[in-house]
MIRO-220262 format. One record per residue: residue number from 1; residue in one letter; x, y, z of N, C-alpha, C in turn. Coordinates in steps of 0.2 Angstrom, whole numbers, plus 5000, padded with zeros to 4 digits. Each point is the difference from the previous one (the first is absolute). Example, Ala and Ser with C-alpha at 12.3 -4.5 7.8 and 13.67 -1.06 7.14 Angstrom:
  num  residu   nc1   nc2   nc3  cac1  cac2  cac3   cc1   cc2   cc3
    1       A  5066  4972  5039  4996  5006  5000  5004  5006  5000
    2       S  4998  5005  4996  5004  5006  5001  4996  5005  5003
***
This chain:
  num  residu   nc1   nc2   nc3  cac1  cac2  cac3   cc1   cc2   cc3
    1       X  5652  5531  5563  4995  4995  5000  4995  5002  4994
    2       X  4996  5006  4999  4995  5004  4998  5003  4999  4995
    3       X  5007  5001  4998  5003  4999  4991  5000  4994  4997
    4       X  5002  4993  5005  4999  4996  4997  4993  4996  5000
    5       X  4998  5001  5003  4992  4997  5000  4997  5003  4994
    6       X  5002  5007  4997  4995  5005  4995  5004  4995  4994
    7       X  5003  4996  5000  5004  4998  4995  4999  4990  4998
    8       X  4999  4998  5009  4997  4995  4998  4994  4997  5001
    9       X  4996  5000  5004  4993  5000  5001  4998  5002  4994
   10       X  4999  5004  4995  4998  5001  4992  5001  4995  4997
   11       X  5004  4998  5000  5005  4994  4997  4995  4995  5003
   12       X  4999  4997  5005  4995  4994  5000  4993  5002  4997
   13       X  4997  5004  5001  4993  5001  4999  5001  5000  4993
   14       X  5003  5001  4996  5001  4998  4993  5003  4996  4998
   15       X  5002  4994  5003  5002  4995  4999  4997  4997  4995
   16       X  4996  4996  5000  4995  4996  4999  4996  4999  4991
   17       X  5002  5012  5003  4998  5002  4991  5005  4999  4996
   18       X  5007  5002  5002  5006  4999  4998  5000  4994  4996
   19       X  4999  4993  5005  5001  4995  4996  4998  4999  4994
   20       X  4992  5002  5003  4994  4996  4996  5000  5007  4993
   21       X  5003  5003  5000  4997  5006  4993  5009  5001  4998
   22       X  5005  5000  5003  5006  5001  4996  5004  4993  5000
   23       X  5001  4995  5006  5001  4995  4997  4998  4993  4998
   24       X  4993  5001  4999  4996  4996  4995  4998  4993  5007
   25       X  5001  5003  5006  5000  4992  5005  4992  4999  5000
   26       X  4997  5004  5001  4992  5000  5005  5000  5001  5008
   27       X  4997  5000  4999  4998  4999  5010  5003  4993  5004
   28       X  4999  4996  4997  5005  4993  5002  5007  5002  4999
   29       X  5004  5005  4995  5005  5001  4999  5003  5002  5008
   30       X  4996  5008  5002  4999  5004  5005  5001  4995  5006
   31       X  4994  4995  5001  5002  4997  5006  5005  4995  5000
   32       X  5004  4999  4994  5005  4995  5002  5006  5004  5003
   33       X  4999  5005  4995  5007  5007  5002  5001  5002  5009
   34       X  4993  4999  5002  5000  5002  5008  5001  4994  5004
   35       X  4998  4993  4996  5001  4994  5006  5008  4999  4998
   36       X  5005  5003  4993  5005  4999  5001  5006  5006  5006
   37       X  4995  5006  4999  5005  5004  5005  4998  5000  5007
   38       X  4992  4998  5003  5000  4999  5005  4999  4993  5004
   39       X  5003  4996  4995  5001  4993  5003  5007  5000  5004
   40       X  5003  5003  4995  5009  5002  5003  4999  5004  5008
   41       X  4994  5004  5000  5001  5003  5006  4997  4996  5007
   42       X  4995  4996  4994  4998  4996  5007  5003  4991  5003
   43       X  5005  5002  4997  5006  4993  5001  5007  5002  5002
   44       X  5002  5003  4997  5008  5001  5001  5001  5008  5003
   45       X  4994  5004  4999  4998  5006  5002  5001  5001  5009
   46       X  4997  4996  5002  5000  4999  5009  5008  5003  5001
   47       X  5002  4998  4996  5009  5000  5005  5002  5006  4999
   48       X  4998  5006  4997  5002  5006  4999  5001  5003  5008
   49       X  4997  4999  5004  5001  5000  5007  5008  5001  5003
   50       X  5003  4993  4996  5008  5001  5001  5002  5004  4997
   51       X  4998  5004  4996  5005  5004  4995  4998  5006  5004
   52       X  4994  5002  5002  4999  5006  5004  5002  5000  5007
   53       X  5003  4992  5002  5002  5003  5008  5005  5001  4998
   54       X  5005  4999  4994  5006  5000  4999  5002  5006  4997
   55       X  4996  5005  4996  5002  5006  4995  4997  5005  5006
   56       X  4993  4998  5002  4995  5006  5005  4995  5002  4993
   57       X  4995  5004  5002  4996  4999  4996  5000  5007  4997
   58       X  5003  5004  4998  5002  5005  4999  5003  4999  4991
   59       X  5006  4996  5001  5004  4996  4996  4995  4996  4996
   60       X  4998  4996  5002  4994  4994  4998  4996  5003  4996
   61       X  4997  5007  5003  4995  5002  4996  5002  5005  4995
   62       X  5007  5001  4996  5003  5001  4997  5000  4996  4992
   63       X  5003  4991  5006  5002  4996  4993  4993  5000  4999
   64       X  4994  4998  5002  4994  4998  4999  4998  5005  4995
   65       X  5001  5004  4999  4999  5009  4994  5002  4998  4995
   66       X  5007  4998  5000  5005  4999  4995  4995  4993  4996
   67       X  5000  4997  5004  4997  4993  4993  4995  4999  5002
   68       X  4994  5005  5001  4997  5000  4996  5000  5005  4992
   69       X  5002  5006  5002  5004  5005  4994  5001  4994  4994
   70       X  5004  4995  5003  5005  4997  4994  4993  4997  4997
   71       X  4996  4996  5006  4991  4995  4995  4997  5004  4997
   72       X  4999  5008  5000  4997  5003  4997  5002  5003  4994
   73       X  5008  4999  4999  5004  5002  4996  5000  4994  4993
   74       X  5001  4994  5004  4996  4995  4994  4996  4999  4994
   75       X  4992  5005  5007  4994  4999  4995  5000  5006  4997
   76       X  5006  5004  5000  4997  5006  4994  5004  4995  4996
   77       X  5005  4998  4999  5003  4997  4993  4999  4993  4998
   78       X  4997  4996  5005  4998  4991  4997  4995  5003  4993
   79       X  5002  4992  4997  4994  5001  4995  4996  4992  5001
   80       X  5001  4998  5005  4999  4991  5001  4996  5003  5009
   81       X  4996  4995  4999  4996  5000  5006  5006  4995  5005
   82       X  5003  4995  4996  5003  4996  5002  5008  5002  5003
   83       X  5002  5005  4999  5007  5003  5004  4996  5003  5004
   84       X  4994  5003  5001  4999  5005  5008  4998  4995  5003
   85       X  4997  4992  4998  4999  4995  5005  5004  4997  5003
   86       X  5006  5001  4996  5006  4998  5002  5005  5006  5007
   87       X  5000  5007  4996  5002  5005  5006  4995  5000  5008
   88       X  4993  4996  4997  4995  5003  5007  5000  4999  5008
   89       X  5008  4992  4999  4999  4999  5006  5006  5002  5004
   90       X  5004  5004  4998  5006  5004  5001  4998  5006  5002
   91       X  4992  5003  4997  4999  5006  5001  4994  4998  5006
   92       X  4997  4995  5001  4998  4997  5005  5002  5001  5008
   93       X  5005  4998  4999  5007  5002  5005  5000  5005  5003
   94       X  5003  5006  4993  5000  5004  5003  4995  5006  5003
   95       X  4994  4996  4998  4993  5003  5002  5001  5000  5008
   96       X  5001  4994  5001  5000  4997  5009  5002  5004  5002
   97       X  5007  5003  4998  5007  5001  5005  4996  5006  4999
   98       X  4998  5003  4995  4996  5007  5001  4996  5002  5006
   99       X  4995  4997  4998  4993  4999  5006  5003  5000  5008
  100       X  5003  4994  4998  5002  4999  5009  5005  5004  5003
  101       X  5005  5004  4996  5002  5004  5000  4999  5007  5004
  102       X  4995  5003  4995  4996  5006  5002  4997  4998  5006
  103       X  4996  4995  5000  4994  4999  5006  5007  5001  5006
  104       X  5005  4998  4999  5003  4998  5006  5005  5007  5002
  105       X  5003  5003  4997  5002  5007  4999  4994  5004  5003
  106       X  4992  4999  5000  4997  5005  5002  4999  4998  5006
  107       X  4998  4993  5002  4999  4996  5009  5007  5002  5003
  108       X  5007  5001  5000  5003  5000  5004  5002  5006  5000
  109       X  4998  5007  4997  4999  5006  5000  4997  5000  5004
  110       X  4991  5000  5001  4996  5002  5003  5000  4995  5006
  111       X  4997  5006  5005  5001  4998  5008  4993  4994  5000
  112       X  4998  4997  5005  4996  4994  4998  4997  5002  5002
  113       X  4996  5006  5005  4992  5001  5001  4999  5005  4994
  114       X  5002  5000  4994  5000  5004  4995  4999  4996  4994
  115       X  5001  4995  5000  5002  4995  4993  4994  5000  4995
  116       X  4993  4998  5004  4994  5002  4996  5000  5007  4995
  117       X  5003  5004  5003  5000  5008  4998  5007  4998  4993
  118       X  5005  4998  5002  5005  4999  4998  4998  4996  4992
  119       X  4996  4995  5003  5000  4996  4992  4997  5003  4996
  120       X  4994  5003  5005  4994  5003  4995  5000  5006  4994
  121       X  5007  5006  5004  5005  5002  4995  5003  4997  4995
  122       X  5004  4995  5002  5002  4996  4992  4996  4997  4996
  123       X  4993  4999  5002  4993  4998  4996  5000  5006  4994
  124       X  4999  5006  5006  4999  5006  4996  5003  5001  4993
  125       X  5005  5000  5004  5007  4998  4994  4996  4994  4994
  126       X  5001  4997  5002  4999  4994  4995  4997  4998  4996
  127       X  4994  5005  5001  4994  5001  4996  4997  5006  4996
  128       X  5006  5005  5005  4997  5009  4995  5006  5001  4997
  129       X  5006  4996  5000  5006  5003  4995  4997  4995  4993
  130       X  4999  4994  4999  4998  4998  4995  4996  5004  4997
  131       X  4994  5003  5002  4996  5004  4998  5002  5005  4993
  132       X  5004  5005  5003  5000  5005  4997  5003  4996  4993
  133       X  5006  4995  5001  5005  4997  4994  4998  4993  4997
  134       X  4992  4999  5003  4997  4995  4994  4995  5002  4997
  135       X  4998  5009  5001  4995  5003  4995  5005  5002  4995
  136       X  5006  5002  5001  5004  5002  4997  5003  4994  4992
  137       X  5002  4994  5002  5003  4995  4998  4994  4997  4994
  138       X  4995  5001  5006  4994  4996  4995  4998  5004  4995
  139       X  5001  5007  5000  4997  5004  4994  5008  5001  4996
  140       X  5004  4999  5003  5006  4999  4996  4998  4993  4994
  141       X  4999  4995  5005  4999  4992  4997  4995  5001  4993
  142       X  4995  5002  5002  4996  5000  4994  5000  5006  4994
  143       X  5005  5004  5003  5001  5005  4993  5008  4996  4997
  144       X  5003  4998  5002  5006  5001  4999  5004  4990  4999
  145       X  4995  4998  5005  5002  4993  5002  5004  4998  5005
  146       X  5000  4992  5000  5001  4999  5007  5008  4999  5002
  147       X  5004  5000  4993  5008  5000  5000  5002  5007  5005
  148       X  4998  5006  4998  5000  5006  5003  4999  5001  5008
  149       X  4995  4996  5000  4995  4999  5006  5007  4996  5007
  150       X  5003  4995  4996  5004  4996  5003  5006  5003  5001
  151       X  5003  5004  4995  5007  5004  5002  4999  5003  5005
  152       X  4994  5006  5002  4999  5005  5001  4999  4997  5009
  153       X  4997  4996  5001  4997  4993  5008  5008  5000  5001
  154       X  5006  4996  4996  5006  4999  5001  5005  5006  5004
  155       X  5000  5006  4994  5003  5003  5003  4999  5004  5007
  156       X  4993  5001  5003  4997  5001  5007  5003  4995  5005
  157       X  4999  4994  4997  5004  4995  5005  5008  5003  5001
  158       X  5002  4999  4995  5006  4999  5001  5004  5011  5003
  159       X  4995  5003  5000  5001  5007  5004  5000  4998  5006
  160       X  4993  4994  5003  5000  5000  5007  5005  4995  5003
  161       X  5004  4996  4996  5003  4997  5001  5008  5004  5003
  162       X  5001  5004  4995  5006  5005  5003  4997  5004  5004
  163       X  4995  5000  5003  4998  5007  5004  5001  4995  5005
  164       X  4996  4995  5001  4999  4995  5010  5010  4997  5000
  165       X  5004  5000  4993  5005  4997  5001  5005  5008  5003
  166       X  5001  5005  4998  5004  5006  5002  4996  5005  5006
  167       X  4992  5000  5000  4998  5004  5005  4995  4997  5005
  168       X  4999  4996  4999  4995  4997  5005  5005  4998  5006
  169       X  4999  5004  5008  5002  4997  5005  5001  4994  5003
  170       X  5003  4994  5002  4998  4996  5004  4997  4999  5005
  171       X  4995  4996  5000  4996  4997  5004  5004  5001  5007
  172       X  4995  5001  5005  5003  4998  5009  5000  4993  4999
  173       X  5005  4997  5002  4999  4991  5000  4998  5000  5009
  174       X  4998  4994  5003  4999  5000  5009  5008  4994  4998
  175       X  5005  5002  5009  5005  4996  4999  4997  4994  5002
  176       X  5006  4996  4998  4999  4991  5001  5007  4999  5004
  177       X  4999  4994  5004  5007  5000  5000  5002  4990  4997
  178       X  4993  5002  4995  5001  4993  4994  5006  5001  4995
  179       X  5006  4996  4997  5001  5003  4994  4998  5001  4994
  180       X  4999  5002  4995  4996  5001  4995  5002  4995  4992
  181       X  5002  4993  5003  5002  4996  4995  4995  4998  4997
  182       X  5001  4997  4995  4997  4998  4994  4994  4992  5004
  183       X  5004  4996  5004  4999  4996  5004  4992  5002  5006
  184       X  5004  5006  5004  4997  5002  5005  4992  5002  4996
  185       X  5001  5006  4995  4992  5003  4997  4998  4993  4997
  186       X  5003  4997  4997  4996  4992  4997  4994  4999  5006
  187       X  5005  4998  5006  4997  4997  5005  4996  5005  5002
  188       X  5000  5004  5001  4994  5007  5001  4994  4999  4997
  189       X  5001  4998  4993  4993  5002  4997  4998  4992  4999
  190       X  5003  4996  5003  4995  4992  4999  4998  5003  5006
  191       X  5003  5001  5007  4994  4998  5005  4995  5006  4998
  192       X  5000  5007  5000  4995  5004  4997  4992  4996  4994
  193       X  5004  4996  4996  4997  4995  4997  4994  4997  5004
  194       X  5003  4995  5007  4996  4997  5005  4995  5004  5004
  195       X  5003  5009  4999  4993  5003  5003  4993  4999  4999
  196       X  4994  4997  5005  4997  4999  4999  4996  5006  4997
  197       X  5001  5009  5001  4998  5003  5000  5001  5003  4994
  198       X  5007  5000  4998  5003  5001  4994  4997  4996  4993
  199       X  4999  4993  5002  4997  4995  4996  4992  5003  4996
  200       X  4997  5003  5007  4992  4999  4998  5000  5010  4997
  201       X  5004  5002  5001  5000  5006  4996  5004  5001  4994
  202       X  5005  4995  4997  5002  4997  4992  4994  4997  4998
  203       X  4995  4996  5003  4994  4997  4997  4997  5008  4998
  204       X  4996  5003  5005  4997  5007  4998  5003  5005  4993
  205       X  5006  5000  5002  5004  5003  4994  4999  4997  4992
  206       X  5002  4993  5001  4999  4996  4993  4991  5002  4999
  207       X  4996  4998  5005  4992  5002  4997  4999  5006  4995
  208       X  5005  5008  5005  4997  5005  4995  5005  5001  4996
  209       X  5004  4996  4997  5003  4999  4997  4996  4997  4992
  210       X  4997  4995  5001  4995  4999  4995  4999  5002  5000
  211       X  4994  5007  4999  4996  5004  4998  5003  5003  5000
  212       X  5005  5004  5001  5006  5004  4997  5002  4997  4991
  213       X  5001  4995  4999  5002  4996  4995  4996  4999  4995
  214       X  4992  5001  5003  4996  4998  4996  4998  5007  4994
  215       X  5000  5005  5005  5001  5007  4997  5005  5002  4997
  216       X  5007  4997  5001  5004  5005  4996  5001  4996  4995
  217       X  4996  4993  4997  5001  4996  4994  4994  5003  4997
  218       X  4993  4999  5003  4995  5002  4995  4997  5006  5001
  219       X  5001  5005  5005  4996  5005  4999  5001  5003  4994
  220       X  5005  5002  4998  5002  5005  4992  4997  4997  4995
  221       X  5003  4993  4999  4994  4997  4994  4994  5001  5001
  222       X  4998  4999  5006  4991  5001  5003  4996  5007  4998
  223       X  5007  5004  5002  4998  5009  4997  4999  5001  4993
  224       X  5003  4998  4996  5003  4999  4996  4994  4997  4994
  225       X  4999  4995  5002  4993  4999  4997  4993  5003  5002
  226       X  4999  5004  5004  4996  5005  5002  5000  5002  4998
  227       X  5005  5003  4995  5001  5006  4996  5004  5005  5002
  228       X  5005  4997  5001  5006  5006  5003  5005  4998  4995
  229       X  5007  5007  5003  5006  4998  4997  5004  4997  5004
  230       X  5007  5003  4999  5007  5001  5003  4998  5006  5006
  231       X  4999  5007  4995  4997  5004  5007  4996  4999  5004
  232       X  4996  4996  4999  4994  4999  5004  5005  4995  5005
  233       X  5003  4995  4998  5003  4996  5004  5006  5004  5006
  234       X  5002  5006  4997  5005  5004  5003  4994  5005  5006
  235       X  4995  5001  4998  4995  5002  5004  4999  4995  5006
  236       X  4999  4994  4998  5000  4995  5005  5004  5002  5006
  237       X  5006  5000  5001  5005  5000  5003  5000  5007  5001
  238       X  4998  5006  4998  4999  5004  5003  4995  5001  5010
  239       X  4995  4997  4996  4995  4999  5002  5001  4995  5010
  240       X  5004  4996  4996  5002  4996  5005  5004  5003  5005
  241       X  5005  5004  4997  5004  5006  5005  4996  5004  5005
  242       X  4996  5005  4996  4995  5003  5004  4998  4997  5005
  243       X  4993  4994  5000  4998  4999  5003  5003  4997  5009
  244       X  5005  4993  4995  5005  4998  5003  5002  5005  5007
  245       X  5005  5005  4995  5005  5005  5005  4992  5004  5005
  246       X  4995  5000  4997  4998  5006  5004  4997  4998  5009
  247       X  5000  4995  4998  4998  4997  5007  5007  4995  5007
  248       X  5003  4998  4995  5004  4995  5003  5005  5003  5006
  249       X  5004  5009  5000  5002  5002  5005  4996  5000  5008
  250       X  4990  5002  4999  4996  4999  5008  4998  4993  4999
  251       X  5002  4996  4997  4996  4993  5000  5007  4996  5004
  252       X  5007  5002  4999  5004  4998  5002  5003  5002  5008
  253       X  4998  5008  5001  5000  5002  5004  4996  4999  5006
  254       X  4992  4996  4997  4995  4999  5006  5002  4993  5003
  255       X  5003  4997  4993  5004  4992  5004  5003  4999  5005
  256       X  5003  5007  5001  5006  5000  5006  4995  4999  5006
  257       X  4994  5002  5000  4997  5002  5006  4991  4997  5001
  258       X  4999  4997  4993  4993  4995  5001  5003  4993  5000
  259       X  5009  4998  4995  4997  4994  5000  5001  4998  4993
  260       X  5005  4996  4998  5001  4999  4992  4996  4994  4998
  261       X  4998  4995  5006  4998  4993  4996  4992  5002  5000
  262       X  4996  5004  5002  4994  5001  4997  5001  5004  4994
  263       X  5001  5007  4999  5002  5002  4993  5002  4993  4997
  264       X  5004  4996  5000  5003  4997  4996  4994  4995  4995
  265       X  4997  4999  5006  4993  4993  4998  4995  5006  4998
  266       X  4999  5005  5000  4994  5004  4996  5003  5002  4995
  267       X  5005  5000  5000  5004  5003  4991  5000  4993  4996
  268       X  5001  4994  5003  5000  4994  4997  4990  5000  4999
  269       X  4998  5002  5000  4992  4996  5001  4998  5005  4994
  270       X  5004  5006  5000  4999  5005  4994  5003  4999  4994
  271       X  5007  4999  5002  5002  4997  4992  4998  4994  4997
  272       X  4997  4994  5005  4997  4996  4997  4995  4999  4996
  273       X  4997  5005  5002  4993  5001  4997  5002  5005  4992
  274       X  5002  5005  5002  5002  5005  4992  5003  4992  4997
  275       X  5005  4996  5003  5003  4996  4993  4995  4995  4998
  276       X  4994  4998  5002  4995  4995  4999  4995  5004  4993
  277       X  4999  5007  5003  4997  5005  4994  5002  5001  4996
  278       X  5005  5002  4999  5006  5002  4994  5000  4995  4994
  279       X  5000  4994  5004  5001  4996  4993  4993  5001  4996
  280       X  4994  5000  5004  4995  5000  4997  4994  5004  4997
  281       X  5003  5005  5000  5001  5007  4997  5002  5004  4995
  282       X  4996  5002  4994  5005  5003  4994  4998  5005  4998
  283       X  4998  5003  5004  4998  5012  4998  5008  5001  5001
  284       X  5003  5005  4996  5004  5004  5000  5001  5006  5008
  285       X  4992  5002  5003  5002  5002  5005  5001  4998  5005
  286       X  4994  4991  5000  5000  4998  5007  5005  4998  4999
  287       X  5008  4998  4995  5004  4996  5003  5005  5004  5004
  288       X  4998  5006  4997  5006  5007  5004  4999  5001  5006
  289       X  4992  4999  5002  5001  5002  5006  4999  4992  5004
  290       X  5001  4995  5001  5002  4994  5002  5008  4999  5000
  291       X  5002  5002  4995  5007  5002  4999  5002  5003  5007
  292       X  4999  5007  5001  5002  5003  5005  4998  4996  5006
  293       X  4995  4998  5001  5000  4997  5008  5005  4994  4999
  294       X  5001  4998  4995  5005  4996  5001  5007  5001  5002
  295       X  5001  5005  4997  5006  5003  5001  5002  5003  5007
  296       X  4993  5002  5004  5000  5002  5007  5003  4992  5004
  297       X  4997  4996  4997  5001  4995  5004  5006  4997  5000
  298       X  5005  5001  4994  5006  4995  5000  5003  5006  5005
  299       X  5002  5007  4997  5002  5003  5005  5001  5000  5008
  300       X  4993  5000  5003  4998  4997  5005  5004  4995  5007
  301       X  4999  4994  4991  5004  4994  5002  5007  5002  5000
  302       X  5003  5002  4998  5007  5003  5000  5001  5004  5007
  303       X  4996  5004  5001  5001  5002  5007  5001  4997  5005
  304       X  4994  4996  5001  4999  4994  5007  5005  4997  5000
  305       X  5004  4993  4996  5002  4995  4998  5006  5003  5002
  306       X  5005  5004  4997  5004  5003  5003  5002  5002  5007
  307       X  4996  5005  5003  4997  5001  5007  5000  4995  5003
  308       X  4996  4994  4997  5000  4994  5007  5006  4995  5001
  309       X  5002  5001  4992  5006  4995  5002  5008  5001  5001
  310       X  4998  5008  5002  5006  5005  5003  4999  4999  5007
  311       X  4993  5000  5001  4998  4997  5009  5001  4995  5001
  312       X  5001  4995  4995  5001  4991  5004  5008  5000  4999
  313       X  5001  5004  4997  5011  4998  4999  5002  5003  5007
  314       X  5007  4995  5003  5004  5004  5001  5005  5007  4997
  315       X  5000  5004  5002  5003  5006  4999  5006  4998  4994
  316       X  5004  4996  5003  5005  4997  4995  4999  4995  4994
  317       X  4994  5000  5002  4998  4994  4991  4994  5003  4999
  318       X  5001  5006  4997  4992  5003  4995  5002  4997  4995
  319       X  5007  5002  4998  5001  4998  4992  4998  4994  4997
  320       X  5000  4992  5008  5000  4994  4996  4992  5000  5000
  321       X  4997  5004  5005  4991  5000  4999  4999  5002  4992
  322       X  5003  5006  4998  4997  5002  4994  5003  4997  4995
  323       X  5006  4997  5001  5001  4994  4994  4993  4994  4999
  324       X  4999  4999  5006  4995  4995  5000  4991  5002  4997
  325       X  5000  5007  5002  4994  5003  4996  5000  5000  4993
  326       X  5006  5002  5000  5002  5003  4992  4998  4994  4997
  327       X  5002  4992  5001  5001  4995  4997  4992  4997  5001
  328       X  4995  5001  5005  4995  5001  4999  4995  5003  4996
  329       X  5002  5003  4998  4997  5007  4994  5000  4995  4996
  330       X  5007  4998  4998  4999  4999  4992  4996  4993  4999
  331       X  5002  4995  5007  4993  4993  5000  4995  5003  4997
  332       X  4997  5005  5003  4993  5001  4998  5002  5001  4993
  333       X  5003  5007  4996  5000  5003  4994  5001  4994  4994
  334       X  5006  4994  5002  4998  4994  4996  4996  4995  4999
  335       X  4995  5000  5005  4995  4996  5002  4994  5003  4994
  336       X  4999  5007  4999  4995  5003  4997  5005  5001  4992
  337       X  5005  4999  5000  5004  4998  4993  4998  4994  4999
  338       X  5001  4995  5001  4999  4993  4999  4993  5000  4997
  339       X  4996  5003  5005  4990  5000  4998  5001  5002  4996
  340       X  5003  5006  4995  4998  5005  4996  5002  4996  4994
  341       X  5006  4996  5001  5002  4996  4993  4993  4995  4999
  342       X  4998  4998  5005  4996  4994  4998  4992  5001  4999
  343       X  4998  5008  5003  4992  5002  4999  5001  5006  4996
  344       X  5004  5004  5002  5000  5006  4995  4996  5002  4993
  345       X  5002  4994  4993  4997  5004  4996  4993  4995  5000
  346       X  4997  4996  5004  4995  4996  4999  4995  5003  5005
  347       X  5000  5000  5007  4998  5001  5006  5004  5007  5002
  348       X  4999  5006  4999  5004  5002  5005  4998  5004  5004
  349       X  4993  4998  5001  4998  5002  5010  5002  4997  5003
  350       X  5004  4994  4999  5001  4994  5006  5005  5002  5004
  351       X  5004  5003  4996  5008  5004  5005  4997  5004  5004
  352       X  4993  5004  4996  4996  5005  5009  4998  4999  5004
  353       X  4998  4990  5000  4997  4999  5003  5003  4995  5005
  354       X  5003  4998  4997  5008  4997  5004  5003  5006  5004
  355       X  5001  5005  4998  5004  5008  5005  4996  4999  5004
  356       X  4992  5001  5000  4995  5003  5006  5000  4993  5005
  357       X  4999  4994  4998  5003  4995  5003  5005  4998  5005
  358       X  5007  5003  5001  5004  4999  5000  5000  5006  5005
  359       X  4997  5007  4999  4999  5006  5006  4995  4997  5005
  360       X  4997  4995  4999  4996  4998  5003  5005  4995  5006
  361       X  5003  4996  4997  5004  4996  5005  5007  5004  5003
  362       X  4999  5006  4996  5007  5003  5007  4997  5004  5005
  363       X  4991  5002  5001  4997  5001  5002  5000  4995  5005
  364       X  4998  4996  5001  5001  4994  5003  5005  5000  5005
  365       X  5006  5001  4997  5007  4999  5001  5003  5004  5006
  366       X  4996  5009  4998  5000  5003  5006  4999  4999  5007
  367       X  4994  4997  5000  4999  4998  5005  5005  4993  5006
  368       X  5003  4999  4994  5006  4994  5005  5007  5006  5001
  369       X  5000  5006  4998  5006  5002  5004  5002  5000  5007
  370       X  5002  4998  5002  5003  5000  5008  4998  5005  5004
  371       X  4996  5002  5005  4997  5003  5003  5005  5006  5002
  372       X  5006  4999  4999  5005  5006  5002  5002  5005  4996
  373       X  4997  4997  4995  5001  5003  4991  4993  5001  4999
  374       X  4995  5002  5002  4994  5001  4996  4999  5007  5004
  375       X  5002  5003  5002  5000  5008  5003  4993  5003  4997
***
């Protein structure tokens, strides 16, 4: 996991530059590129569920490796904005089957009075392995450029992709004595769908999902006109890791034992606020250290969200839960893609204020989790 995250996670945070400085898009370029790749995830993306009851999520988190390798392998060689608009909703896909994938391979591992602890580890992961490989990439990008930058993100992917496909273990699956048809997991993840519980925790997901989208389109142009580079952008993400990774093992671990829906709602009260500030903001250092707390909080949200919706599944349908997340995710991510095309180069604290907006209402939303789920 650590190999592929150090290879893709870089890759989004420069996203944005990518378009706007080597394929001449702008920032509306940037946001069309993300409502193309996560629009795919948040419509035909849901169904990845069936391919994980059907491969196991070991497997699933394999092809998930694989394309994205292949979308990243793209954008080292396009010279059109318009062919990686075209591959973004293929690599969309296999973004889902990624995400849902991992989250699901790590919940059916770990024992359930554990799973706070359990995500909070793959948080760690998910924010201190980018670290070290997007200080790297970035100071790569701005000496050398972003074609190098893009080989370099590919070939990590596709190492992690032979490593989880030859030596990654298989998951414990729990038995069913459902068959595992194409039919039967269909029917799995619609009723999952009608969770009332599952429902108002894809609404939370999709909120910190906008403010996730709102920074990995504008933050670097944002730095950037501050007076930064490429490394300084690679510093970002640095920065993110540290902070991120340094807390999220006892923050996930207390969860087990205070309680995920109050952390959840103070983490959301926190990143609402850094995203309301950030937009409105332009020193060089305060946006570095807003950055970081920002980065504490997506983190964060990664921890709980996972944790809680491994508590609301049955043992046998984590995967349709985390299809359903995943597909979550990206609502939000093209919601703050959409804004970005239409306020971006006019207005563009509106997307921060829209994000903080939006933590405000899954703030809200905590409060309706099902009494059996708010631990």
């Amino acid at each position: 996991m650590a190999v592929g995250l150090a290879g893709w996670l870089p890759v989004v945070n420069f996203l944005s530059l990518f378009v706007r400085d080597e394929l001449g898009g702008g920032i509306a370029g940037a946001g069309l590129l993300l409502a193309a790749m996560h629009g795919s995830r948040s419509t035909i993306g849901i169904f990845v569920g069936v391919i994980l009851g059907r491969f196991g999520s070991q497997r699933s988190y394999a092809f998930g490796l694989t394309g994205l390798a292949v979308l990243v392998a793209v954008m080292a060689v396009t010279p059109d904005l318009r062919l990686f608009v075209i591959a973004a909703p293929f690599g969309g896909l296999a973004l889902t089957l990624h995400w849902a994938a991992a989250q699901t391979y790590v919940m059916e591992a770990a024992p359930s009075e554990r799973r706070g602890l359990a995500s909070s580890i793959m948080s760690f992961v998910v924010v201190a392995a980018p670290g070290i490989g997007g200080l790297v990439l970035g100071t790569l990008a701005n000496t050398y450029g972003f074609r190098l930058f893009a080989f370099l993100a590919t070939c990590l992917l596709a190492m992690a992709a032979l490593a989880a496909m030859t030596l990654l273990p298989s998951a414990p699956t729990p038995k069913s004595s459902k068959p595992s048809s194409v039919i039967r997991l269909t029917k799995d993840l619609l009723d999952m769908l009608k969770h009332p519980a599952v429902q108002i925790l894809a609404l939370i997901r999709a909120c910190t999902t906008v403010i996730y989208g709102a920074f990995i389109i504008l933050a670097g142009p944002k730095l950037m006109e501050a007076g930064g580079d490429l490394t300084d952008v690679g510093w970002l993400i640095f920065i993110s890791a540290i902070v991120g990774a340094s807390a999220q093992v006892l923050v996930g671990a207390m969860s087990d034992y205070i309680g995920r829906r109050g952390a959840l709602a103070a983490t959301l009260i926190l990143g609402a606020l850094a995203t309301a500030i950030f937009g409105q903001v332009h020193g060089f250092a305060v946006l570095l250290m807003i950055w970081a707390i920002y980065a504490f909080t997506q983190s964060a949200f990664q921890s709980f969200i996972v944790a809680i919706a491994a508590d609301i599944a049955p043992p046998q349908l984590i995967s349709q839960v985390m299809a359903i997340d995943s597909t979550a995710y990206s609502i939000g991510v093209t919601t703050a893609a959409i804004l970005a095309m239409m306020t971006a180069e006019t207005e563009p604290a509106t997307i921060f204020w829209a994000g903080a907006a939006v933590g405000l209402i899954g703030l809200a939303a905590v409060g309706r989790l099902p009494a059996s789920h708010r631990r």
